[in-house]
C-alpha positions as CSV (number, residue, x, y, z in Angstrom):
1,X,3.2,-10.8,16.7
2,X,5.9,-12.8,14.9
3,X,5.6,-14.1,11.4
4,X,6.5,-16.9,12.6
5,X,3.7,-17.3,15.1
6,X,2.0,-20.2,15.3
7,X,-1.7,-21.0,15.4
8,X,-4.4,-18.8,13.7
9,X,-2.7,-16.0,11.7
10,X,-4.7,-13.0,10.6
11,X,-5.8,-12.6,6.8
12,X,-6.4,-9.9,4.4
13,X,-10.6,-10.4,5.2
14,X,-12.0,-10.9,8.5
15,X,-13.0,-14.3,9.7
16,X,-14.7,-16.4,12.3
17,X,-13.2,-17.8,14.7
18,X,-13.7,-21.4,15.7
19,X,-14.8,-22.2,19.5
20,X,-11.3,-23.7,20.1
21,X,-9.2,-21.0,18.2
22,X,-11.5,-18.3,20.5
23,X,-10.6,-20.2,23.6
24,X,-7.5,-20.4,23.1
25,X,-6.4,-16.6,22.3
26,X,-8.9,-14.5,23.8
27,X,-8.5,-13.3,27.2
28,X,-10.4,-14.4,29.8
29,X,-11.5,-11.0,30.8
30,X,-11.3,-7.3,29.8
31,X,-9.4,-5.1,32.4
32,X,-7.9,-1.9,32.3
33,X,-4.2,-2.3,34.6
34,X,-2.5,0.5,35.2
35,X,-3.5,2.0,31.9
36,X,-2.7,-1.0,29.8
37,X,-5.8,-3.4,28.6
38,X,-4.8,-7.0,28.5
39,X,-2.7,-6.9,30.5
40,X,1.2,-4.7,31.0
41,X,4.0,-4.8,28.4
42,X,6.5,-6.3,30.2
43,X,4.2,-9.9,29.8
44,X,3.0,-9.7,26.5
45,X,1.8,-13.2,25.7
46,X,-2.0,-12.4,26.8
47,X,-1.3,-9.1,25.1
48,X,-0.9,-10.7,21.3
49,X,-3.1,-13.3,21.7
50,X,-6.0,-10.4,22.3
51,X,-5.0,-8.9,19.9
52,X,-4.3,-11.6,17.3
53,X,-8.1,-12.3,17.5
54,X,-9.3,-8.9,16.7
55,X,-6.8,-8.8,13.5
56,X,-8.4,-12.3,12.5
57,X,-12.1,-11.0,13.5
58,X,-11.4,-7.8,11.5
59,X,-8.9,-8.8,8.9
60,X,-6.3,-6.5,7.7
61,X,-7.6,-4.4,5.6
62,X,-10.2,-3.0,7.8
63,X,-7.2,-3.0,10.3
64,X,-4.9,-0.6,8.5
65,X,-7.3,2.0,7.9
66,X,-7.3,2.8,11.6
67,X,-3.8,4.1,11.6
68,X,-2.1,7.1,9.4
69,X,-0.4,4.9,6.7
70,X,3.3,6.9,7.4
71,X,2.9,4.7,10.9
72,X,2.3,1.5,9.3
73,X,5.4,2.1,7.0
74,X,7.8,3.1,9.6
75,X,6.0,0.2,11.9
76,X,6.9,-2.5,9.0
77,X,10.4,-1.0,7.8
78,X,11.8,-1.5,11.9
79,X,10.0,-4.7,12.3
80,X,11.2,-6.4,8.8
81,X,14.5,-4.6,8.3
């Protein structure tokens, strides 16, 4: 996911999501391809809109708990640098 992004961007706090923001970012089904959910790498629009919802659903401090916070640093410092 870009900062850039546009539509629905994920907060600090979780938060509903409307009927129209659900329809358009959730994926129409669950399925496990090859090992990959939502769908393979290589086509990763379905991929971030999944998971865009669960980051606005969960917000991101419940997200970042889920991960050793080394990872996130390293994640951030090669995404923004």
């Amino acid at each position: 996911m870009s900062p850039t992004a546009r539509g629905p961007q994920p907060g600090l706090h979780p938060r509903r999501l409307d009927v129209d923001e659900y329809q358009a970012l959730a994926p129409e089904k669950v399925e496990l391809l090859d090992g990959w959910v939502f769908g393979v790498p290589e086509f990763p629009d379905e991929r971030v809109k999944a998971i865009r919802t669960v980051l606005i659903n969960m917000g991101l401090l419940e997200v970042v708990r889920h991960a050793p916070l080394a990872l996130w640093r390293e994640a951030l410092d090669r995404v923004y640098k």
